[in-house]
C-alpha positions as CSV (number, residue, x, y, z in Angstrom):
1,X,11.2,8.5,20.7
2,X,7.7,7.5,21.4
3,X,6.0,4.4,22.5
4,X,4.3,2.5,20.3
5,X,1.1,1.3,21.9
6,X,-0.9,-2.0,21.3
7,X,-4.6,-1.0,20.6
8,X,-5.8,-4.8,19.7
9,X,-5.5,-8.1,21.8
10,X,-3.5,-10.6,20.6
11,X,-6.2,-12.7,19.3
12,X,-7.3,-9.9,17.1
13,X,-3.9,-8.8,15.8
14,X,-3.8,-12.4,14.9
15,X,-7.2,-12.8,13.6
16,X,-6.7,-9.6,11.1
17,X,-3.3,-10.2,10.1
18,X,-3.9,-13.9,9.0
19,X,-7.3,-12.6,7.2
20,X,-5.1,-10.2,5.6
21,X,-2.2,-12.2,4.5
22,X,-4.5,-14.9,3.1
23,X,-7.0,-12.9,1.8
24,X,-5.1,-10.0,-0.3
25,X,-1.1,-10.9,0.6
26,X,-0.5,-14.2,-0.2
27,X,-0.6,-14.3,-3.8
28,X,1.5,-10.9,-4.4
29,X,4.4,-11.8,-2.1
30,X,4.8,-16.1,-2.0
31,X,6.5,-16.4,-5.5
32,X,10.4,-15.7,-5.2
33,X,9.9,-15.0,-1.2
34,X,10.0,-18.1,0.5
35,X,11.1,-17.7,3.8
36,X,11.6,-14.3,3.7
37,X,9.3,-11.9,6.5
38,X,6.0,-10.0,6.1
39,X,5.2,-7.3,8.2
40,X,1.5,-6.4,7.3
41,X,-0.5,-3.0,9.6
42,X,-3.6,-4.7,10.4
43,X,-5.5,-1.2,10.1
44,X,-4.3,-0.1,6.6
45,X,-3.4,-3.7,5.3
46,X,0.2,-2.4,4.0
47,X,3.0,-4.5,4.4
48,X,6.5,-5.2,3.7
49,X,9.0,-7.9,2.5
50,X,12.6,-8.7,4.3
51,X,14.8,-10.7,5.4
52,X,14.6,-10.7,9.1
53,X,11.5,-9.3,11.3
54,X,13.6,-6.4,11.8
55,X,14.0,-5.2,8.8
56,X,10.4,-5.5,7.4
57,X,8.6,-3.9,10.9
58,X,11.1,-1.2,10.5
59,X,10.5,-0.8,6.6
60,X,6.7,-0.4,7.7
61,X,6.7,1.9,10.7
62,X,9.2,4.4,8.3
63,X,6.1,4.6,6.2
64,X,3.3,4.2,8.4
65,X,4.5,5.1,11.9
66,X,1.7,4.0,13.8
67,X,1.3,0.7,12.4
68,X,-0.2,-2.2,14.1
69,X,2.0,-5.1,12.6
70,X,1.4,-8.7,12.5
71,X,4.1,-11.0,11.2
72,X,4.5,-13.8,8.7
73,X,7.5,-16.1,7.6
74,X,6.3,-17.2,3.4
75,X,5.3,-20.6,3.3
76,X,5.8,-21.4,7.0
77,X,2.9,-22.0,9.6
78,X,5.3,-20.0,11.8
79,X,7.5,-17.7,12.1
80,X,10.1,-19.5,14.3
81,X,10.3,-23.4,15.0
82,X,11.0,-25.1,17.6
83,X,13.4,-28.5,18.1
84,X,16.5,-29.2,16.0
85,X,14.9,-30.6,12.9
86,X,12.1,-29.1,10.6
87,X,9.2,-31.1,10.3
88,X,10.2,-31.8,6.0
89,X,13.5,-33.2,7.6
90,X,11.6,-35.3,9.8
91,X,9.3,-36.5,7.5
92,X,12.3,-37.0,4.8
93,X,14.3,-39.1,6.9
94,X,11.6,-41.5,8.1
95,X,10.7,-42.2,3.9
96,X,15.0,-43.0,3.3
């Protein structure tokens, strides 16, 4: 099996694959896929829908094996929080 090299910095990668997913994404996956993952190749601008990161980076290197992926969790700023409440809770609990 080879290795899969990194051929942008981070600040690219993340710079592209925000462009990308705001750009020409967005509007094709957010309806019925909230929460759900994005994998999108930077270089080609495919991507993939799933439930975990897993899935959808593996979905997109079995049809573009050299992809460069960035990942996106629908409707979040991120893909992982941190802390034991979400911000909505938060917010929620302070209006009760």
């Amino acid at each position: 099996m080879a290795t899969r090299q990194r051929r942008y910095s981070k600040e690219e990668l993340a710079k592209r694959g925000q462009e990308l997913y705001e750009l020409k994404i967005r509007q094709q996956v957010e309806t019925n896929n909230y929460g759900k993952i994005v994998a999108i190749d930077i270089e080609t601008g495919a991507f993939e829908v799933a439930e975990t990161i897993l899935l959808a980076t593996n979905k997109l290197f079995d049809q573009y094996p050299d992809a460069q992926p960035w990942i996106i969790r629908i409707g979040y700023r991120a893909v992982y929080h941190f802390g034991a409440r979400s911000l909505v809770e938060k917010l929620l609990s302070k209006t009760v």
